[in-house]
N, C-alpha and C positions, 0 to 999 in steps of 0.2 A: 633499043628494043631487042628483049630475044627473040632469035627465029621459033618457029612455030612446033619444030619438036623438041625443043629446050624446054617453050613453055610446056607443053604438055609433060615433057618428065618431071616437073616440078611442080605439075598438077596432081602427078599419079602420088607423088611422094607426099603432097600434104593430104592428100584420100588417106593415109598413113595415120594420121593422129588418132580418128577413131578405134583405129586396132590397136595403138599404146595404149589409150585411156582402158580398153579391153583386158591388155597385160599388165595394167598397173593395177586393177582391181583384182585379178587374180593371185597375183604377186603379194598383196597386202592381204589377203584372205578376209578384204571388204563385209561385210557384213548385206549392204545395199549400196546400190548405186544410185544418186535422182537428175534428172535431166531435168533442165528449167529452160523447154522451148525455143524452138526454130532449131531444131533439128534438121528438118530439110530447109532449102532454101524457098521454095514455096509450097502450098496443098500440093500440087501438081508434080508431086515430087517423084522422079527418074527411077523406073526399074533397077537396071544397076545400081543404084545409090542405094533406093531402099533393103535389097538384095544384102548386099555390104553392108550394110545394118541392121539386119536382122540374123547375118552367120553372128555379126559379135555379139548380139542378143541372148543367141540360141548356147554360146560358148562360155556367158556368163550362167546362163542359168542350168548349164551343167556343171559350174564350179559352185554350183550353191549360193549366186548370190543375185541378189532380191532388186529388180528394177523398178522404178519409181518414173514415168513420162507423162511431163504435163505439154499443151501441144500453144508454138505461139504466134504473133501476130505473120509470120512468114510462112507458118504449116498450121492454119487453123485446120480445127476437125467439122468442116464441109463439106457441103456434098460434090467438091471437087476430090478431097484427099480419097483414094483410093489402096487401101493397104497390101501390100504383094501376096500376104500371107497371115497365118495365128499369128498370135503372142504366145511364144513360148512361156511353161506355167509361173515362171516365178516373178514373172513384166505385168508390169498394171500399167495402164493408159488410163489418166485422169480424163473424163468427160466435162463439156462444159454446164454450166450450170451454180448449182450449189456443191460448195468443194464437198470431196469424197476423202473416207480417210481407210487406213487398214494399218494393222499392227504385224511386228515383224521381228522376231525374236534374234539377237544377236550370239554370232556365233559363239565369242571366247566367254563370258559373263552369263550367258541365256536368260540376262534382262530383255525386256521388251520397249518397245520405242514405236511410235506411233507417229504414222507418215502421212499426210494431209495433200491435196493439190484438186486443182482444177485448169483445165484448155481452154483457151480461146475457142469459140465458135466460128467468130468472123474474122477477118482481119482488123478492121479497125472496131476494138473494144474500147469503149469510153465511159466504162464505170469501174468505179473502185471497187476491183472485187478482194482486197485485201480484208476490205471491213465485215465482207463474208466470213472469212474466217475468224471472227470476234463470237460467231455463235456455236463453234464445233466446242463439246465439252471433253474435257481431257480425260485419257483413264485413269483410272483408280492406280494408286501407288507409286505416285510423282514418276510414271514415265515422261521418260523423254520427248515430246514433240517437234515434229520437224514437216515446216512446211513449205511446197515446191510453187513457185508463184512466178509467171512471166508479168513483169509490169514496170514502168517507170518511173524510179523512186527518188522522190526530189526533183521530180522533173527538170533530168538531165537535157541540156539542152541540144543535147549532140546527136539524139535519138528520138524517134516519133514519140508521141505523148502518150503510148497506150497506157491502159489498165491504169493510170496516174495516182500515186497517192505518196504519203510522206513517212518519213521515220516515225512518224508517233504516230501513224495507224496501225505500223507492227508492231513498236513497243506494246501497243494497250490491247493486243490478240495475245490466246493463249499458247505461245508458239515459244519455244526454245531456241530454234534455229531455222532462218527464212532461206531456204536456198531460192538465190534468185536470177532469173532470167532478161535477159534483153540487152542491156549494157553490157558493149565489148569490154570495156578497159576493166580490168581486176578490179573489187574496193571490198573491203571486208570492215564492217559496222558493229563496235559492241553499241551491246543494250544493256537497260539497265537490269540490274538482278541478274549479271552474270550468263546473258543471254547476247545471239548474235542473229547480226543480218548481211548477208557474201553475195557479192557478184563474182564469180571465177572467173569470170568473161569467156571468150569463145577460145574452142581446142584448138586454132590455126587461123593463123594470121590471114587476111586477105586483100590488104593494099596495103598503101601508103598512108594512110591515115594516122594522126597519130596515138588515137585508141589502138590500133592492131601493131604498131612498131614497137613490140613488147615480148616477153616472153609469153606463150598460152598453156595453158594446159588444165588441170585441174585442181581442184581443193581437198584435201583429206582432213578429214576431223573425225579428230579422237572422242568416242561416247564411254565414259568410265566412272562408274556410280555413281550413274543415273545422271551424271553431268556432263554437257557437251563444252569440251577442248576449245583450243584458239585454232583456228582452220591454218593447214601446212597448206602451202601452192607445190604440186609437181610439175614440170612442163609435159608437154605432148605434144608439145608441135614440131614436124619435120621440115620445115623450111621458115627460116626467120625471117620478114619483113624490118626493110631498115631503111630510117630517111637518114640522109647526113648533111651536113653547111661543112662548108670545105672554104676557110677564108682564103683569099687570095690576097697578096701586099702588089702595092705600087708598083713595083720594079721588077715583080717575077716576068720571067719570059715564059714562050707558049712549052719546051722542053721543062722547065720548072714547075710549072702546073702541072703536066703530065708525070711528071713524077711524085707530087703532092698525092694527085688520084692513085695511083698503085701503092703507095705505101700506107695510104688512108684504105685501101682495098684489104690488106695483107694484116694491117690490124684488126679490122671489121670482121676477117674473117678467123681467126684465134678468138677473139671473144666470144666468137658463137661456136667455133667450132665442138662435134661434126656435122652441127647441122646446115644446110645450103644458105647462103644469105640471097635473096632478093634486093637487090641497091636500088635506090634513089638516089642522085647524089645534087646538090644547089651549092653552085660555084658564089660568093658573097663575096664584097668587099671593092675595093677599088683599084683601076685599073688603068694603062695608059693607053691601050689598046683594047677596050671593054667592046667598044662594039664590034673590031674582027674576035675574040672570043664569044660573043654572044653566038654570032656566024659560026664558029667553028666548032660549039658543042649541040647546035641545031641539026648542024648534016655530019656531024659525029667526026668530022676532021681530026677531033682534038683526042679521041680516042682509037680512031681509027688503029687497025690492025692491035691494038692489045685484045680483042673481046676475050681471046681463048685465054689469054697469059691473065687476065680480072677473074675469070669463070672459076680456074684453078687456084688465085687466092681467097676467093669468095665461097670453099667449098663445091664446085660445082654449081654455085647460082649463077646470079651473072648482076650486073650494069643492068639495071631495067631502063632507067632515062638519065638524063642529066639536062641540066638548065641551067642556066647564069642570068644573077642579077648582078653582076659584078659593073659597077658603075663608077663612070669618068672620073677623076678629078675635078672638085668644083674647087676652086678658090669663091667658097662662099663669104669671107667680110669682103672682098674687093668687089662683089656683084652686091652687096649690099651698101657699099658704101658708094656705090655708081648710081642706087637709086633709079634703075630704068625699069622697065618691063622682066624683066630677068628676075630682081628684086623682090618685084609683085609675086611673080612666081611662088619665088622661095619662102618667100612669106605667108602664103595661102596654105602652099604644100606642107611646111610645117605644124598650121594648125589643126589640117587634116588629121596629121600623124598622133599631133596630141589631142585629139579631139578620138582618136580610134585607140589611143592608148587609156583614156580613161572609164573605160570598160564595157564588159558585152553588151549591152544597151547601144550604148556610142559606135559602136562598132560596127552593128547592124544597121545604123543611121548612117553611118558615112558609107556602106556597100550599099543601102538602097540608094544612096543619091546615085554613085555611080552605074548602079544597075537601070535608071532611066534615061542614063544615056546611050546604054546598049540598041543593037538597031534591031534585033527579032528577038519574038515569045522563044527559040529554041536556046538563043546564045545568050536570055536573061536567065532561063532554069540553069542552064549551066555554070552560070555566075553563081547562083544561090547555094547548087549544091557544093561547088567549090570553097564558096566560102562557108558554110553549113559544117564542111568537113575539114579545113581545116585554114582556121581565122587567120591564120601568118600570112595569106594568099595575100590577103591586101596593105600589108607592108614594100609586098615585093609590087605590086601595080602601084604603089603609091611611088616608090625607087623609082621604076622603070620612067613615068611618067616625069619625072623630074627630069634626069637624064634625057631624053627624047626631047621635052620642049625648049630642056635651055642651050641643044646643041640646034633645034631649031633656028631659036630667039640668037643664036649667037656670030649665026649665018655660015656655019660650017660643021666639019664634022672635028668632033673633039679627039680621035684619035692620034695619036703621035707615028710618025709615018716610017 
């Protein structure tokens, strides 16, 4: 874990994204910018924060260029959200309701392009307001439409169900280009006739998740006679999130692992470089001494005294955690072919594995079983969201639990001494 003004400079440094996406529009002499919701993190959203978001506000719309804010299930427009100040002239704030549209003359061509959206009210919105927009009528002379929609499309499982609706309720709306909101992970959708639907996902990354272990930033699309482009990704995120499996062989020693980690460190951080990397790192694989390394990457033993020497190949980020599932030696046909309790084990456990490998459905059937054996409501929500956010969780409980009952069942500890 980093100390506490580590995290903080690496707080201040991802507040940072919002002013590239500021400089990258000015930079491209943007035409408009659209924001597709949860911009703050909740209605209740921080002076400072909104402050810093309204100088870059105020910065576009002295560079001439045209903002577009629809508001989402994380900053509905309630009677919580409180706004620090105006909209500077050239920001429209979609209300919610029935979507609102305004046209907006492009700068290089001085075609015109018609820009559509609507905000959440509440936080949890549970109607398709996609198919509200099947009634806005386009303008005269094949402009462009482009509409700003926080919702979840295909209901993504990864994400609450708001505003839910599918691809072929924005195919069949009169819409050219859906920017959309909600969905972290990037996905950009053609449609048919030459028309699109983009999730850009969020400008900075913020866990371990593995929608956010990505590049963020934004989308630019090209509008040129009267036709909207295949969307370019730029990035704009100032600190990159990164999970990594670091296998570990049989025979490495505890000096050989620690070496594995720093030069896994030293590439992770050229990849991204200059930006900071945030690490996660899952020690995997098998081991003769699995459970003193489990030990030893729990009270940080096993990294001990490098944090500074990972910080500086990691750009300035750092080691956020590390875990090991790295697990014993089984001589599993000789426990199978003994036919005892051990056996049973491996053979239960097994089915589990292919019973969670054959798909999301299944999967969620083998974590609730285990979730009923959890002993409180606080330590089953934590299971949920764990698994919720990221499914490989229970690979690694279904490992550990192997390892644990058969060094159990075997009446010792499986390490080599």
């Amino acid at each position: 874990m980093l100390d506490q003004q580590h995290q903080d400079k690496l707080s201040e440094l991802a507040a940072g994204a919002w002013d590239c996406l500021v400089e990258l529009c000015i930079e491209e002499e943007a035409s408009l910018l659209v924001l597709a919701g949860d911009i703050f993190d909740s209605a209740i959203a921080g002076v400072g924060v909104q402050l810093r978001f309204q100088e870059g506000l105020r910065r576009l719309d002295e560079a001439g260029v045209h903002v577009f804010i629809c508001h989402g299930n994380h900053d509905p427009l309630s009677s919580d959200f409180q706004p620090v100040g105006e909209l500077p002239p050239r920001v429209v704030r979609f209300e919610p309701g029935e979507p609102q549209w305004r046209q907006v003359e492009l700068r290089d061509s001085g075609d015109v392009v018609q820009v559509s959206g609507v905000s959440f009210g509440e936080r949890h919105e549970g109607e398709n307001l996609a198919l509200r927009f099947h009634q806005i009528e386009r303008l005269p002379d094949t402009a462009p439409h482009i509409a700003v929609l926080h919702a979840n499309v295909g209901r993504n499982s990864g994400h609450g169900n708001y505003a839910s609706c599918s691809y072929d309720d924005l195919d069949r709306a009169p819409v050219d280009y859906w920017a959309l909101g909600h969905i972290h992970k990037r996905a950009v959708e053609r449609l048919q006739r030459g028309r699109w639907a983009a999730y850009c996902g969020n400008l900075q990354g913020r866990s371990f998740k593995s929608s956010e272990c990505e590049p963020k930033g934004a989308l630019v699309v090209p509008i040129e006679n009267r036709r909207i482009g295949e969307p370019r990704f730029v990035a704009c995120d100032q600190v990159r999130f990164e999970r990594s499996d670091l296998a570990v062989r049989s025979d490495d020693t505890f000096e050989e692992i620690r070496a594995k980690i720093k030069e896994a460190a030293r590439t992770l951080g050229m990849e991204h470089a200059p930006r900071p990397v945030a690490w996660e790192l899952q020690l995997t694989g098998t081991n003769g001494r699995a459970a003193r390394l489990r030990e030893a990457t729990l009270n940080r033993e096993l990294i001990g005294h490098l944090e500074s020497e990972l910080s500086t190949s990691l750009n300035n980020g750092g080691l956020c955690d590390i875990k090991s599932s790295v697990r014993s030696p089984v001589p599993r046909e000789a426990i199978r072919t003994a036919g005892d309790l051990r056996a049973e084990v491996l053979t239960k456990l097994d089915r589990l594995r292919a019973t969670s490998d054959s798909g999301d459905a299944a999967t969620l059937d083998v974590g609730e079983t285990l979730l009923n054996l959890l002993p409180t409501d606080a330590v089953k929500r934590e299971w949920r969201l764990a698994l919720e956010e990221r499914p490989e969780v229970l690979d690694e409980v279904v490992d550990l639990a192997e390892q644990l009952l058969l060094e159990a069942l075997d009446g010792r500890s499986s390490d080599v001494p």
